[in-house]
C-alpha atoms as a printed R data frame, in Angstrom:
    type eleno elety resid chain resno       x       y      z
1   ATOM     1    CA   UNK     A     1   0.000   0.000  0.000
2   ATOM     2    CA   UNK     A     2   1.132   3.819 -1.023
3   ATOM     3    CA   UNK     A     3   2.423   5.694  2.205
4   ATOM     4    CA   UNK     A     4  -0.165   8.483  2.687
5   ATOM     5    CA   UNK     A     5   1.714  11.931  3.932
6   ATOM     6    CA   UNK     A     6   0.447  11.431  7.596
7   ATOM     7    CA   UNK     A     7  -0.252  15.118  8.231
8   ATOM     8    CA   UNK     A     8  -2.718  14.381  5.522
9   ATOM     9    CA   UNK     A     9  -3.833  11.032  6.921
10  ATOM    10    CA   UNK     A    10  -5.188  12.133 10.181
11  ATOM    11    CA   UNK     A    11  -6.783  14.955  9.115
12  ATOM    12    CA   UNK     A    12  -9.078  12.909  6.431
13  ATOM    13    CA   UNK     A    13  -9.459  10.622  9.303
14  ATOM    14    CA   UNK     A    14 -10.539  12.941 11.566
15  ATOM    15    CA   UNK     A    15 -13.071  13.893  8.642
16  ATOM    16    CA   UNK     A    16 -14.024  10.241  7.872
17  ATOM    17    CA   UNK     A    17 -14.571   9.484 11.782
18  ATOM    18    CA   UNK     A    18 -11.492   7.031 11.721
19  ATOM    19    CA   UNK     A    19  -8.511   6.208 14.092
20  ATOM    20    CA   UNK     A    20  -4.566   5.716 13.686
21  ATOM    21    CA   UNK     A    21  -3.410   3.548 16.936
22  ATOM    22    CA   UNK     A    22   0.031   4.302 18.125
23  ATOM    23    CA   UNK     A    23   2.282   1.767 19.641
24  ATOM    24    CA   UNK     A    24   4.873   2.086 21.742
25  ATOM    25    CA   UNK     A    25   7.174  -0.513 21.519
26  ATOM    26    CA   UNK     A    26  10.831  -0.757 23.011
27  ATOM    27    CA   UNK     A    27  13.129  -2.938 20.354
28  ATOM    28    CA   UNK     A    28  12.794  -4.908 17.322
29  ATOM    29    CA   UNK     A    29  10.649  -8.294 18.861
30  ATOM    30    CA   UNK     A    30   7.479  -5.807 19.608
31  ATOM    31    CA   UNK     A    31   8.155  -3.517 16.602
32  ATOM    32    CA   UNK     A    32   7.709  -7.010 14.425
33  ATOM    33    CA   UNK     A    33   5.123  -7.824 16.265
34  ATOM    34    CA   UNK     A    34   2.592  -4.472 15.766
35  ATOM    35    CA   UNK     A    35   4.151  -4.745 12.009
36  ATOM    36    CA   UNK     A    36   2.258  -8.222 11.837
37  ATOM    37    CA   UNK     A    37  -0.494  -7.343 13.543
38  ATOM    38    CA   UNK     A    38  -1.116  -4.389 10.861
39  ATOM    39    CA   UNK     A    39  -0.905  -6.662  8.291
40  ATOM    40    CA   UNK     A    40  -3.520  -8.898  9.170
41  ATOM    41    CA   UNK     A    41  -5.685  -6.106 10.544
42  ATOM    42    CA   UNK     A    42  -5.487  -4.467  6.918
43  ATOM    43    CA   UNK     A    43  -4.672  -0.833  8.368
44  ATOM    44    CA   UNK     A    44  -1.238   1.464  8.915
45  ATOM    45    CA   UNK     A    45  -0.036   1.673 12.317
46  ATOM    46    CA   UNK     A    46   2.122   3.714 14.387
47  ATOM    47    CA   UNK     A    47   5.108   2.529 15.963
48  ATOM    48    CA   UNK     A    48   6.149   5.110 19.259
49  ATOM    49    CA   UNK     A    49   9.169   5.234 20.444
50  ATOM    50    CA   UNK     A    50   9.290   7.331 24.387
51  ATOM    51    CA   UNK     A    51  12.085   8.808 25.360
52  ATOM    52    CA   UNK     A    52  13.973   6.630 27.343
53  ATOM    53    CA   UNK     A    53  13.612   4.140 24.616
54  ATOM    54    CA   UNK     A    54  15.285   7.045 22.319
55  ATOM    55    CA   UNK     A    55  18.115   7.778 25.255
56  ATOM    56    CA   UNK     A    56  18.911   4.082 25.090
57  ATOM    57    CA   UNK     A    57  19.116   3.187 21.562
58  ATOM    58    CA   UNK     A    58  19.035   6.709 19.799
59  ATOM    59    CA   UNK     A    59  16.664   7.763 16.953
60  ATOM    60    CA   UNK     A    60  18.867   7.126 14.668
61  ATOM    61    CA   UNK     A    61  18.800   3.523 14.968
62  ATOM    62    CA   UNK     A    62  14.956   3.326 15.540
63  ATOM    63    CA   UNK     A    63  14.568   4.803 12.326
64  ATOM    64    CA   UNK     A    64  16.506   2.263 10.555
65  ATOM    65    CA   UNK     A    65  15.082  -0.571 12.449
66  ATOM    66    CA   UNK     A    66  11.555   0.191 11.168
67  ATOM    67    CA   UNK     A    67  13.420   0.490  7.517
68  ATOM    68    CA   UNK     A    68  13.984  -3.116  8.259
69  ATOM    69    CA   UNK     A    69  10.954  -3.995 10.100
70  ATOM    70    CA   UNK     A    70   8.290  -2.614  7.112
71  ATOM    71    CA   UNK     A    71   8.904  -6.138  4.861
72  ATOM    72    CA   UNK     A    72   7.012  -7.550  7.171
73  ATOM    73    CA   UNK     A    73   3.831  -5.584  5.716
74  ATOM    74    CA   UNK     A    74   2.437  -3.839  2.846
75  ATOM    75    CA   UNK     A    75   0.853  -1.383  5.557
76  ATOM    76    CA   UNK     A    76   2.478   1.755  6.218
77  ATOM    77    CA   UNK     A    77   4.549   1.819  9.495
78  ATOM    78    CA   UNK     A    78   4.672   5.587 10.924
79  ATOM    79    CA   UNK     A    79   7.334   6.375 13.292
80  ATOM    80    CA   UNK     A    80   6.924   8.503 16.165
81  ATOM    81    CA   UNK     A    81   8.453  10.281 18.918
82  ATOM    82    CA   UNK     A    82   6.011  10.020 21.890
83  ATOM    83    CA   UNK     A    83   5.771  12.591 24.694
84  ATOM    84    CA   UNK     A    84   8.860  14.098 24.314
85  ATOM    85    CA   UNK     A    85   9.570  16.899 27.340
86  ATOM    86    CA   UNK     A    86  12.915  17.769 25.041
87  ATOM    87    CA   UNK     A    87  12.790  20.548 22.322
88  ATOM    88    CA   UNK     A    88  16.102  19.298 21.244
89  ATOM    89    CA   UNK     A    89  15.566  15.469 21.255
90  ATOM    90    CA   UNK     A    90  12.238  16.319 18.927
91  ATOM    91    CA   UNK     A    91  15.125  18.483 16.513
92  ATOM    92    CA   UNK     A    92  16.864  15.108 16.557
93  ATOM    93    CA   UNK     A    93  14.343  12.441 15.340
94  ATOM    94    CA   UNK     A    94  13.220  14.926 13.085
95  ATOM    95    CA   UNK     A    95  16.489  15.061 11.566
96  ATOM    96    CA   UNK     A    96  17.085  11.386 11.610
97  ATOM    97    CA   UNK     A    97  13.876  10.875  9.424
98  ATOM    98    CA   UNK     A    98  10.690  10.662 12.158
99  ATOM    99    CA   UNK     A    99   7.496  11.062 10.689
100 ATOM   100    CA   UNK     A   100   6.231  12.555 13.450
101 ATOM   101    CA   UNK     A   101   7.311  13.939 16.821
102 ATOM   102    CA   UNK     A   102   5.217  15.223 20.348
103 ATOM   103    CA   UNK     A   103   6.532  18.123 22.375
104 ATOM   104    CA   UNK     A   104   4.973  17.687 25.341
105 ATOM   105    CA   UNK     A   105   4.728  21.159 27.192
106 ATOM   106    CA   UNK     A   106   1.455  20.041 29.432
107 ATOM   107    CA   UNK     A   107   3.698  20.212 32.613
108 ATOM   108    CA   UNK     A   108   4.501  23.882 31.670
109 ATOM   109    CA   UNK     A   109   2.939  26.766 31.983
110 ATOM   110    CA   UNK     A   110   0.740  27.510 28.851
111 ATOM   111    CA   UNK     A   111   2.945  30.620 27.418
112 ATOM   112    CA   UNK     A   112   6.054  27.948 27.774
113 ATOM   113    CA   UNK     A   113   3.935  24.884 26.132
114 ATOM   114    CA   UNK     A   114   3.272  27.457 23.265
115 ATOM   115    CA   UNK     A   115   6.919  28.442 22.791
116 ATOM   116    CA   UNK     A   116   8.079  25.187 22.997
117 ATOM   117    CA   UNK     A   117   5.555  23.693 20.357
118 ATOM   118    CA   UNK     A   118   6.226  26.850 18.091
119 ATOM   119    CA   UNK     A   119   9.862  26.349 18.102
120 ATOM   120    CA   UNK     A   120   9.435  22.511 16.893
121 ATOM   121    CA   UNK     A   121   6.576  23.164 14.587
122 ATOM   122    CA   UNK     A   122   8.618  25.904 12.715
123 ATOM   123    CA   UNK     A   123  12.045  23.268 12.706
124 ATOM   124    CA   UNK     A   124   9.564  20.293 11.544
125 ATOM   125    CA   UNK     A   125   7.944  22.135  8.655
126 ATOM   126    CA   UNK     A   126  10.837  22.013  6.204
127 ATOM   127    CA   UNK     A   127  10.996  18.227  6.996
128 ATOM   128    CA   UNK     A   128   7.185  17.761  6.451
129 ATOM   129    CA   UNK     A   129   7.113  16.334  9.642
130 ATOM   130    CA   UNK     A   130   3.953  16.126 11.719
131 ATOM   131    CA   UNK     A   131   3.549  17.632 15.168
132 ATOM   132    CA   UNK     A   132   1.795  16.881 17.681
133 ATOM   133    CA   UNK     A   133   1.543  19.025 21.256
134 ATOM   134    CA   UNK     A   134  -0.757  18.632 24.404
135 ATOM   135    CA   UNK     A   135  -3.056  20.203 27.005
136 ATOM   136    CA   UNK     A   136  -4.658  18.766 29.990
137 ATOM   137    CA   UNK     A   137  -2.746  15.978 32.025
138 ATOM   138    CA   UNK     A   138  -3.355  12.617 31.231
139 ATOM   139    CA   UNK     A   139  -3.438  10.663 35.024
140 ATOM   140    CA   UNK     A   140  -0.848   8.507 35.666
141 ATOM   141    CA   UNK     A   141   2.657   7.760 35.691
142 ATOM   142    CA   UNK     A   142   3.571  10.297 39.076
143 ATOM   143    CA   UNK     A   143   1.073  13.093 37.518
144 ATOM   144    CA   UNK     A   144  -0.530  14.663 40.382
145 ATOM   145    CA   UNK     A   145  -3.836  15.622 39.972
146 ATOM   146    CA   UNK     A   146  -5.454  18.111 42.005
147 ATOM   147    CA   UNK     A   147  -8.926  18.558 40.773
148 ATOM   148    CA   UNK     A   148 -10.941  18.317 37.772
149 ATOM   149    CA   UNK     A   149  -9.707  21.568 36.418
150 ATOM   150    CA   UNK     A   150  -6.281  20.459 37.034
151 ATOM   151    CA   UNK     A   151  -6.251  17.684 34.181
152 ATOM   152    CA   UNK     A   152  -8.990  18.823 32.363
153 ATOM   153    CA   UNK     A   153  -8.144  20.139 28.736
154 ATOM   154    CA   UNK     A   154  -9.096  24.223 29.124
155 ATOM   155    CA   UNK     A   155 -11.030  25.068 25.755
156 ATOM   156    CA   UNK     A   156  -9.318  28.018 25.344
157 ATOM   157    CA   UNK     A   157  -5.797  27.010 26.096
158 ATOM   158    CA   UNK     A   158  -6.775  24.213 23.092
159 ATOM   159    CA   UNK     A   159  -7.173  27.371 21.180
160 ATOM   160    CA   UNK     A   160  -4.682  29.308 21.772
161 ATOM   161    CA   UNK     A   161  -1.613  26.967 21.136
162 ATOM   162    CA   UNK     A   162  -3.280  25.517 17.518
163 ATOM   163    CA   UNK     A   163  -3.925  29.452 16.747
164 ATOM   164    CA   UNK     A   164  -0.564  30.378 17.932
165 ATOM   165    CA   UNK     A   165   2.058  27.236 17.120
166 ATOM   166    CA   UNK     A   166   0.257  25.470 14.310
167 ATOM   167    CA   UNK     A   167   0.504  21.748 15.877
168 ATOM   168    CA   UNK     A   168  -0.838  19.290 13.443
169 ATOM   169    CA   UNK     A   169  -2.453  17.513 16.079
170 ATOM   170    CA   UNK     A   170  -3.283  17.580 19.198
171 ATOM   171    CA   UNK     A   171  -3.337  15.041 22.770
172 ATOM   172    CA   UNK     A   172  -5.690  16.546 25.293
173 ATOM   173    CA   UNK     A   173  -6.637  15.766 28.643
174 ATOM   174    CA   UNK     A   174 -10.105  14.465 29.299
175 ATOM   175    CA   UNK     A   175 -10.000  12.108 32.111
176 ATOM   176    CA   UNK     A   176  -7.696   8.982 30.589
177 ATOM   177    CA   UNK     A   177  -4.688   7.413 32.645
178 ATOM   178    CA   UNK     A   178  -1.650   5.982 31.379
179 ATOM   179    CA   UNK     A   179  -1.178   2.282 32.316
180 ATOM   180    CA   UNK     A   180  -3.521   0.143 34.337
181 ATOM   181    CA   UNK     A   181  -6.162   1.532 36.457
182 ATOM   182    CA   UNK     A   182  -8.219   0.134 39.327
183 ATOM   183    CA   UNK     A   183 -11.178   0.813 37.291
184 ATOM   184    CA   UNK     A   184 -12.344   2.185 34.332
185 ATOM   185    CA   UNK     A   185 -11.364   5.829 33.530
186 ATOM   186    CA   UNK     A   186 -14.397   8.510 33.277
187 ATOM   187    CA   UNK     A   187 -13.652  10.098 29.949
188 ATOM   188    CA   UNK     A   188 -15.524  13.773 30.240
189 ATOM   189    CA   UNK     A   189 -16.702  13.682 26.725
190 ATOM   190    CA   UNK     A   190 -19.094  17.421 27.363
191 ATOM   191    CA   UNK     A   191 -14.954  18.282 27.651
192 ATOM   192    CA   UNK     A   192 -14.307  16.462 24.109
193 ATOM   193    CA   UNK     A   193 -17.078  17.805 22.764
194 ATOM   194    CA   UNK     A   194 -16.454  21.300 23.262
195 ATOM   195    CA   UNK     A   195 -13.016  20.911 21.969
196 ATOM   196    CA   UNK     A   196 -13.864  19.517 19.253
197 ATOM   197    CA   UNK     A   197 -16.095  22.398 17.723
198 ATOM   198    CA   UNK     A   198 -13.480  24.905 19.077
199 ATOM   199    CA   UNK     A   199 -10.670  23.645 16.788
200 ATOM   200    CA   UNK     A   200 -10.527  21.675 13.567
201 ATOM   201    CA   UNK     A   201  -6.919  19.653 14.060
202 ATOM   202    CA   UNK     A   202  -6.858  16.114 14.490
203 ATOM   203    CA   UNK     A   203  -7.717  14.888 18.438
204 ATOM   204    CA   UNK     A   204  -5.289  12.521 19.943
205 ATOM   205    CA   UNK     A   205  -6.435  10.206 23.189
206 ATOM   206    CA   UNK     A   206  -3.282   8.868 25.407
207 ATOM   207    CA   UNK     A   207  -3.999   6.103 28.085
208 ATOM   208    CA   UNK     A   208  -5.695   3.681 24.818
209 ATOM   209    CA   UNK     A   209  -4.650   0.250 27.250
210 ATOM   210    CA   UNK     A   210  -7.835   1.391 29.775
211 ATOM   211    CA   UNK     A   211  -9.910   3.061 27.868
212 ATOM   212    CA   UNK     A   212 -13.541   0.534 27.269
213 ATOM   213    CA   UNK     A   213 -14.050  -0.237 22.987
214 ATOM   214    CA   UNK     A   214 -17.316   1.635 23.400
215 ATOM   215    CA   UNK     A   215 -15.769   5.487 24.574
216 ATOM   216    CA   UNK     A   216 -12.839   4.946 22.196
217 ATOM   217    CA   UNK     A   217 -15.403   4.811 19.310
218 ATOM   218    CA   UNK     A   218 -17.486   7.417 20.515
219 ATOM   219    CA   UNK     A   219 -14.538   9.534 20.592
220 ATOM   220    CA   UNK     A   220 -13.349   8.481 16.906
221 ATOM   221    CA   UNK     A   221 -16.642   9.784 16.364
222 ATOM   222    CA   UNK     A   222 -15.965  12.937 17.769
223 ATOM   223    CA   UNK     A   223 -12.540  14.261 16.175
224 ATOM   224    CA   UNK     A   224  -9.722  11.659 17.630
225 ATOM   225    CA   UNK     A   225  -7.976  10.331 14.522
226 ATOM   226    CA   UNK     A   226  -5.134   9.010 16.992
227 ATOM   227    CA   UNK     A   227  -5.188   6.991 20.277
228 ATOM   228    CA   UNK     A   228  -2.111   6.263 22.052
229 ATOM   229    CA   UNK     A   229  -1.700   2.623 23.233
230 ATOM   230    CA   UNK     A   230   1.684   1.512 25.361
231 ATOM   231    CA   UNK     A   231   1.269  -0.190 28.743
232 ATOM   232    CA   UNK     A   232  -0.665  -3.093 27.481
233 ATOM   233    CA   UNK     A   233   2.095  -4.027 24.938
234 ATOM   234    CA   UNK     A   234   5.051  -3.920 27.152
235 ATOM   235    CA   UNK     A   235   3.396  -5.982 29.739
236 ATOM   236    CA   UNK     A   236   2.305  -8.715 27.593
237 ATOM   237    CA   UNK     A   237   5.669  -8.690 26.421
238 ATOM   238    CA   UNK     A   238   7.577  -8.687 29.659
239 ATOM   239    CA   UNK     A   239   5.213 -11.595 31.431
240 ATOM   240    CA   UNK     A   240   4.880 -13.628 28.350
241 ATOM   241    CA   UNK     A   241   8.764 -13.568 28.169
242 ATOM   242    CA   UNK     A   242   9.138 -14.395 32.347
243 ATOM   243    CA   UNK     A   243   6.922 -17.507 31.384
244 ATOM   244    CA   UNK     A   244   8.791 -18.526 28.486
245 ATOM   245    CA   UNK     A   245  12.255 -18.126 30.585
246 ATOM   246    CA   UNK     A   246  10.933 -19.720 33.515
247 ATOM   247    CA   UNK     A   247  10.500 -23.363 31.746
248 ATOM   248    CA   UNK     A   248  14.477 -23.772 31.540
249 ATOM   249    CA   UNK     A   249  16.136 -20.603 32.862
250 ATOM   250    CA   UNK     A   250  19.394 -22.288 32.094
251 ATOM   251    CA   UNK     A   251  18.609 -23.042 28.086
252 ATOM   252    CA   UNK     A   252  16.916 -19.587 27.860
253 ATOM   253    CA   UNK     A   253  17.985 -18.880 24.469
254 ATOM   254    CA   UNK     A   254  16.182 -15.222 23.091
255 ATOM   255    CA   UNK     A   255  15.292 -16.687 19.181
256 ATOM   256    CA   UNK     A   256  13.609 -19.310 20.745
257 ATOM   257    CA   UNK     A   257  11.810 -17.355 23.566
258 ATOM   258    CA   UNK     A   258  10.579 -14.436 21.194
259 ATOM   259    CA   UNK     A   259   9.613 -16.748 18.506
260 ATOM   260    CA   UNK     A   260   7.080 -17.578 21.296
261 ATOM   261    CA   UNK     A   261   6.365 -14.305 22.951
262 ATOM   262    CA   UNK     A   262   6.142 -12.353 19.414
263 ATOM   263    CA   UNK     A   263   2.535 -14.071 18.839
264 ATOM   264    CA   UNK     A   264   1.645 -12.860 22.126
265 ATOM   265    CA   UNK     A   265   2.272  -9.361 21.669
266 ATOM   266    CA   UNK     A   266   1.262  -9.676 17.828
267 ATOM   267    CA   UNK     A   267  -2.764 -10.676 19.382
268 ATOM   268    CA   UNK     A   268  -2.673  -8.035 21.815
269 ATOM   269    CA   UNK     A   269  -1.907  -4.759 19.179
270 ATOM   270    CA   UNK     A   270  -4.669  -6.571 16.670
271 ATOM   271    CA   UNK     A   271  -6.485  -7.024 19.386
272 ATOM   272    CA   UNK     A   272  -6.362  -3.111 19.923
273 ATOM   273    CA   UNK     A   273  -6.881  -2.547 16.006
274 ATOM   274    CA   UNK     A   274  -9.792  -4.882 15.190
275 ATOM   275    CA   UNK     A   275 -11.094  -2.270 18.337
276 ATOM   276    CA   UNK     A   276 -10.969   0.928 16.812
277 ATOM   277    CA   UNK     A   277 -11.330   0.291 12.715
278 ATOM   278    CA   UNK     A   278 -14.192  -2.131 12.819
279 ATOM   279    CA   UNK     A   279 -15.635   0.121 10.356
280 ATOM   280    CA   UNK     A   280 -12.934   0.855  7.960
């Protein structure tokens, strides 16, 4: 299949009430695994690389893995930098052939989130690469949350970076958690609703592993053309792998192990794709 321009993919999605799933992966086993899981899905796919995956085994050599990795289907494999905190590291996979990056300024104040995402919008555009930048806090991961209006996604801070940076697309905060919650996350989609009609750029929803099938379609349906999905990924990987090691710790051998584990992984991301484009 042709590799669509992204920038131009998500925004017809957004349109056509469809959804790009991002995974992030951590080497080459779960890279060939989301690769064969797009295949048989029918569908591209994101690959997302966070940045201590990027401090450990650089962007260059991310890029050139998934160079290697795309054989393994005639779906396009986009490669992104996810939740980057680092102007400069964002500079760096853009150089070293990303199709798209995330400066993520949500910690930050909102006149530093907009300088930040300005100053990587305007080194990406020459490249073509797509940008992505976020509001809100997503729960999670040592984010302390205060109140509602603390994570919430402010309508008019939504505005004011897309008016004033130009990101592509854009993550916002709207009650989702990164990783595994102790139940079911209360997605505030009055919140999604409103930014939706405010601004016409492509909506991205991080946390994907806890979010229920229903509210991710109802918020395809709504403007998010990407969802973010990590935590379920790396765990299936890291306990299917424990259980393969733990029949003969002594003959643990890693060709053999992943040729196991890689299935694993592989029904988990199509799992996660059958979920959001059972109507494409």
């Amino acid at each position: 299949m042709e590799k669509q321009h992204l920038i131009q993919l998500v925004n017809d999605y957004r349109k056509q009430q469809k959804c790009l799933i991002g995974f992030n992966v951590n080497d080459i086993y779960d890279t060939q695994a989301v690769a064969l899981a797009a295949e048989e899905a029918n569908c591209p796919v994101m690959v997302m690389t966070y940045p201590p995956v990027v401090e450990l085994n650089t962007s260059f050599l991310f890029k050139k893995l998934i160079e290697g990795i795309q054989p393994f289907t005639k779906q396009p494999i986009y490669l992104h930098l996810d939740h980057s905190i680092s102007v400069d590291m964002c500079k760096k996979a853009i150089d070293d052939g990303y199709d798209s990056v995330m400066i993520d300024g949500s910690q930050k104040s909102l006149k530093e989130n907009i300088a930040m995402t300005k100053e990587v919008t305007r080194y990406a555009e020459s490249a073509g690469v797509l940008v992505e930048a976020e509001v809100g806090k997503i729960m999670g991961r040592g984010v302390i949350i205060k109140s509602d209006n603390d994570f919430l996604a402010s309508v008019a801070d939504v505005k004011a970076i897309v008016e004033e940076a130009n990101p592509h697309i854009m993550a916002v905060g709207i009650g989702t958690a990164h990783g595994f919650t102790p139940k079911t996350p209360k997605i505030h989609f009055d919140r999604l609703a409103e930014i939706a009609a405010a601004v016409s750029v492509p909506l991205v929803l991080h946390g994907g592993t806890g979010i229920a099938d229903k509210d991710i379609q109802k918020a395809i349906s709504m403007g998010v053309a990407k969802l973010n999905v990590g935590t379920i990924v790396h765990t299936t990987y890291m306990k299917e792998l424990y259980k393969e090691m733990g029949k003969d710790i002594d003959a643990a051998y890693p060709p053999y192990l992943m040729k196991e584990v890689i299935p694993k992984i592989k029904d988990i991301v199509l799992n996660r794709l059958e979920a959001v484009n059972y109507n494409m």
